[in-house]
N, C-alpha and C positions, 0 to 999 in steps of 0.2 A: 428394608434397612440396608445401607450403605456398608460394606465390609471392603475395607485397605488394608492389601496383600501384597507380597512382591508379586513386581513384574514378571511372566515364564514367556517364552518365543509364543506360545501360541494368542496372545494378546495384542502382538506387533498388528498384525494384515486387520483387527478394527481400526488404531490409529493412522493405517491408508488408507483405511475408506474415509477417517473423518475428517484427516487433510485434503483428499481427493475434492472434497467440497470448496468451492468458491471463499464463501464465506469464512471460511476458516483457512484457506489457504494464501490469504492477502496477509496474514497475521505472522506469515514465518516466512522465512528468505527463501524457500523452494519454489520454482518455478511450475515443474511438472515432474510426471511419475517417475522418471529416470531419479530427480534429483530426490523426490521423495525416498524412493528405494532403499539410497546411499544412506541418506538419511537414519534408516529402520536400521541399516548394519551396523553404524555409529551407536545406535540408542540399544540396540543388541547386545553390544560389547558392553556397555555401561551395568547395562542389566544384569549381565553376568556375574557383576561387582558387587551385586545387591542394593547400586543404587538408581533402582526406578522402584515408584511405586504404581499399583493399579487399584483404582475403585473398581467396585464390584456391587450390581444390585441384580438380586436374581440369576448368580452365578454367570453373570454376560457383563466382560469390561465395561463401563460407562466414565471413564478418564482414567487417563496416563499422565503421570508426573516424573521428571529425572533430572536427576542433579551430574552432571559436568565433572566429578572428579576430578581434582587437580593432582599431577601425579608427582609434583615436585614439592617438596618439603616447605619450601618460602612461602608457598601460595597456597599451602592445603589447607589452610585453616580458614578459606573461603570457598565460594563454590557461585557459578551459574546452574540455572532449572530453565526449564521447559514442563509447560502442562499443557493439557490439551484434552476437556469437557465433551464428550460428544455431543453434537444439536441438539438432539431430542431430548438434553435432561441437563441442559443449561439450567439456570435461574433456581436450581431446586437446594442448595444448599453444595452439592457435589466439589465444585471447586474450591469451598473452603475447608472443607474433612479433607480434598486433599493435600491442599496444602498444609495445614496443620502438622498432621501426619509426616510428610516431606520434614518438615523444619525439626519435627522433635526426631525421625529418621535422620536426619541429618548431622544434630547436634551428637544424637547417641552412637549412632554405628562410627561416623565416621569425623569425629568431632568437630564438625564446623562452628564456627565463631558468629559467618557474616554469610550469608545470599545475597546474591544479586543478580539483576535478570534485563536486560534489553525489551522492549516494547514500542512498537510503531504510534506514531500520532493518532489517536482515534478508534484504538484497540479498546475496545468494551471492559476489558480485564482489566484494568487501571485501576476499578473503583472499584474491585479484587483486591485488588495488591496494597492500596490504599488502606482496606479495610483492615488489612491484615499488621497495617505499621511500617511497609512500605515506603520508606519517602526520596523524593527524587533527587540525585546528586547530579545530573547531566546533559545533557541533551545534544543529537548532533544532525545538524537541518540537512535535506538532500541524504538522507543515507541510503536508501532504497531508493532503485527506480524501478518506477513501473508502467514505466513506457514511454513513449519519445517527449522529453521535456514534460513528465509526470514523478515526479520524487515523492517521498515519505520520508519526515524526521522519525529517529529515534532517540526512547527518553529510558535513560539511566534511572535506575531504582536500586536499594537496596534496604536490608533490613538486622542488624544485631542480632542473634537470638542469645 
């Protein structure tokens, strides 16, 4: 059975190993470990706010979700997320307990209104996101490069709660 918890520091170094991964590391704007790192120190801090969450099956994280705090009063009443499924337990339900969890996390701790989340062309998570009510306000061609005269569009989504 799946249990969603806060985020504590010792759940960070799984989400390196599961970015570390290929497959999953074409999905976020980090190139490599350095920028991963940076990365973990950002989502660290956020953590601290109470606003990440952690799936949990058999006491071992199996995804990480976190909402972006906005720290100024105009904008706090929306928010950006980041999740991230580990491989081996994709497809099982996990992504949508946590996002669920996130969004009522989000409306109640810290009253959000609106989410919305950035995603590259051909990111598998769409029909995620889709599922969830999701729907797309934007798009912007060439946003990522991933190599000499290799781009990735990014597609705008958001969702009311």
């Amino acid at each position: 059975m799946i249990t969603i918890r806060a985020t504590v520091e010792s759940d960070l170094p799984h989400l390196v190993q599961w970015l570390m991964k290929g497959d999953i590391l074409q999905w976020f704007p980090m190139l490599n470990q350095a920028e991963i790192e940076d990365n973990m120190r950002i989502w660290s801090a956020y953590s601290k706010l109470g606003a990440s969450l952690t799936a949990e099956l058999n006491k071992e994280p199996v995804g990480l979700a976190l909402l972006y705090i906005q720290p100024y009063k105009k904008l706090a009443h929306q928010c950006l997320f980041a999740i991230v499924v580990a491989p081996s337990h994709r497809g099982q339900g996990i992504g949508t307990q946590l996002m669920q969890a996130l969004m009522k996390h989000g409306k109640e701790k810290f009253h959000l209104e609106m989410l919305h989340l950035e995603v590259y062309e051909g990111n598998p998570a769409i029909a995620l996101y889709q599922k969830l009510g999701f729907t797309e306000f934007g798009s912007q061609k060439r946003f990522i490069k991933e190599g000499p005269g290799l781009y990735r569009g990014k597609i705008m989504m958001q969702k009311h709660l």
